[in-house]
N, C-alpha and C positions, 0 to 999 in steps of 0.2 A: 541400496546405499548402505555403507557401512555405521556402525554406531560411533568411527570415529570422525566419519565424513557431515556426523549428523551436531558431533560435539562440535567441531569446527566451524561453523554453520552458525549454531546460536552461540559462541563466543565473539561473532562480528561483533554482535551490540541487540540492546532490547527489542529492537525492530522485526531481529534476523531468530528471534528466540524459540524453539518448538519443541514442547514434550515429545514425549514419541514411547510406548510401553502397551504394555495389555490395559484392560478394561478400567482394570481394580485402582489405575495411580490417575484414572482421569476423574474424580468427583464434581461434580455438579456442570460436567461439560456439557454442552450440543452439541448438534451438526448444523455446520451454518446454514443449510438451509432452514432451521428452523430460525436463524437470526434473519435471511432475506424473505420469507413468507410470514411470518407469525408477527401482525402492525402489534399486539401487545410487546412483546420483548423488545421489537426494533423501539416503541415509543419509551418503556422505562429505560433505555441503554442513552439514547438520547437524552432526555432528564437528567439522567446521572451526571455526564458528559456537561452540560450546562449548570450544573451546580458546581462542578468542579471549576467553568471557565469564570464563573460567577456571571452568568446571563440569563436572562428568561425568554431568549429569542430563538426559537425555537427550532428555526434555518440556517442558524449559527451554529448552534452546536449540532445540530442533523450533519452540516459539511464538516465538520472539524472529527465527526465518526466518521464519515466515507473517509476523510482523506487518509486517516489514522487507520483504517481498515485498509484500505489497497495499498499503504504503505507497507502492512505486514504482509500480506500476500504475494507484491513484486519483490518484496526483500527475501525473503524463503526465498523463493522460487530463484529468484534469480542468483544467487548465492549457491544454490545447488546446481546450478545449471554453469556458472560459470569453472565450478570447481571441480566437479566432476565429469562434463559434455551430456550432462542427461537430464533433461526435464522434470522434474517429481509428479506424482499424481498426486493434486491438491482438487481433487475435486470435491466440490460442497458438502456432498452426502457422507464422505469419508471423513473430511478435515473440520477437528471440533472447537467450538469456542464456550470464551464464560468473561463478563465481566469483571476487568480487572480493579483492583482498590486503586490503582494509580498506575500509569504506565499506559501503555496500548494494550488492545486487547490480547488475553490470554486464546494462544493455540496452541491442538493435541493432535496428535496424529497414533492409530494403532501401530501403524510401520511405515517406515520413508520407501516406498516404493519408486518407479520411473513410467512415463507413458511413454518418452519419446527419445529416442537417441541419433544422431547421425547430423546432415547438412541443414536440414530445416527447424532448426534450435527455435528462431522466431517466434515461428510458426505455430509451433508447438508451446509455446510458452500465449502468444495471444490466446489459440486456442482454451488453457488450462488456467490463466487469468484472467482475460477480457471478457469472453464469451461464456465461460461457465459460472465464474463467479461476480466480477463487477456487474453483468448486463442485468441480471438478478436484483444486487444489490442498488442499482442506479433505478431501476423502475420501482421499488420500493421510495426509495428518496424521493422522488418525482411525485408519486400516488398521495405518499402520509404527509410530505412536508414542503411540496413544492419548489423542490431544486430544480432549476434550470438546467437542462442536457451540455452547455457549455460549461456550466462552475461542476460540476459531476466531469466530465472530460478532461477539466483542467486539473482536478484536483487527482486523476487517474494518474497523468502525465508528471504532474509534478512530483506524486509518489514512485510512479519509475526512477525519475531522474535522480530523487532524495536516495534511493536506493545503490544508483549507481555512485555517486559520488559520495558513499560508503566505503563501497567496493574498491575503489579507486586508493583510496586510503588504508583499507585496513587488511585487502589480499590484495596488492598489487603485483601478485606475478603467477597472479591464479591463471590455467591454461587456458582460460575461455574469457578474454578479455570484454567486460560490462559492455562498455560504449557501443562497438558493431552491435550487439545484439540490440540496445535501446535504440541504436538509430537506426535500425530495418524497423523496428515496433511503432518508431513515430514516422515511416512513412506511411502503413495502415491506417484510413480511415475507420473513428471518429477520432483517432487521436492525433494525426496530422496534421486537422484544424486551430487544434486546441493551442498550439504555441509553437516558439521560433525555437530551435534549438541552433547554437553556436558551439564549435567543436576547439575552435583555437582561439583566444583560450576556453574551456569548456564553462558554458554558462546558456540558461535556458530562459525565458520571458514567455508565458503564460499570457494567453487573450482572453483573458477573464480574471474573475477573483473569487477568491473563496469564501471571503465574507468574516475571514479574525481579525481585519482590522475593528471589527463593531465589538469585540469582547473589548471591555474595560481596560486601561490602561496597557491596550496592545498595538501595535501602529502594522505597517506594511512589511510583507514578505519581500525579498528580494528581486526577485521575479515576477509580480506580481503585475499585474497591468496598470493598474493605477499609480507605483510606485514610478516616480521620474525621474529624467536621464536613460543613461545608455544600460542596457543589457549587462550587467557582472557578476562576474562568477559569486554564484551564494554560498554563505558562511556555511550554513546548514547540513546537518548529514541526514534528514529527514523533513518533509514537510511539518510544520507545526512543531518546532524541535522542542519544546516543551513537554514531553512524553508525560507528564504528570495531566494534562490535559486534556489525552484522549483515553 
């Protein structure tokens, strides 16, 4: 991928954001696998993440970093994938992270490379987001802090969708249009279960919750299960649109 294809990409928005250079311009990065194995780092990033929400519950702000994390990983990915018909190779040991002072997490990459090009886009995108990097990071969550495998699914799903209805917005005539692609990813199980998606008009409702209503002075996400009435399209271009939060 080009370094213009890569400017274009993190000019969507803070979501879609990603270094990309030699060694020397990434200081104090990881490789997220040491953010999905290493319970020190996962447990100080969490802390942080709850001092910022103002909570000390510790499940709260645990899901408000998944969802804040899979939201950066669907939005790359799927930004590159819409725009160019090629996958990136985002996998864990390559793609580097570091806590950011405010915003979502900081990612680096040495080079925007591709694994997959052709008809199985999907595929190729579960593959290189579900399976190598959530499945990781969700038994981490599960192990250190007790998320439930439904608020971890949903908050996957919900970061797809925040993602597309970005894209939607802000490359609306990019050649690889979001939606097909998200709605083959939410026939795959576990994320199938996870919520209803409605296409006309576009708007998605979650069978679970992710648990920001219990941050202070924050009420319910759009989508949200608990949230009543009918299913409508969310304002939001991201889960948890608060980016100072995660």
């Amino acid at each position: 991928m080009t370094t213009d294809t890569l400017a274009r990409i993190s000019a969507i928005g803070p979501y879609f954001a990603v270094s990309c250079g030699p060694r020397t311009d990434a200081p104090d990065f990881s490789p997220l696998t040491d953010l999905y194995g290493d319970q020190a780092a996962l447990e100080a990033y969490v802390t942080a993440v709850g001092k910022r929400l103002g909570t000390g519950q510790q499940r709260v702000a645990a899901s408000t970093l998944h969802i804040g994390t899979a939201a950066r990983l669907w939005s790359v990915a799927l930004a590159a994938t819409v725009l160019t018909g090629e996958v990136p190779d985002l996998a864990p040991q390559r793609l580097w992270w570091r806590t950011a002072t405010s915003g979502p997490i900081d990612l680096w990459l040495p080079e925007m490379i591709s694994v997959s090009r052709g008809d199985d886009l999907p595929g190729a995108l579960y593959e290189s987001i579900v399976v190598r990097n959530l499945r990781p990071l969700d038994e981490a969550m599960r192990r250190y802090f007790g998320l439930s495998p439904k608020v971890l699914q949903g908050n996957v799903t919900s970061a797809l969708m925040g993602a597309v209805r970005t894209l939607n917005r802000r490359a609306p005539h990019a050649p690889h249009p979001p939606l097909p692609l998200a709605t083959a990813l939410l026939e795959r199980e576990p994320l199938a279960s996870a919520g209803t998606l409605t296409v006309h008009p576009l708007a998605y409702r979650r069978h679970n919750c992710c648990l920001y209503y219990r941050v202070p002075g924050a009420g319910y996400c759009d989508e949200c299960v608990l949230e009543r009435g009918e299913c409508t399209p969310s304002s939001t271009e991201n889960p948890r649109n608060n980016s100072a939060t995660m």
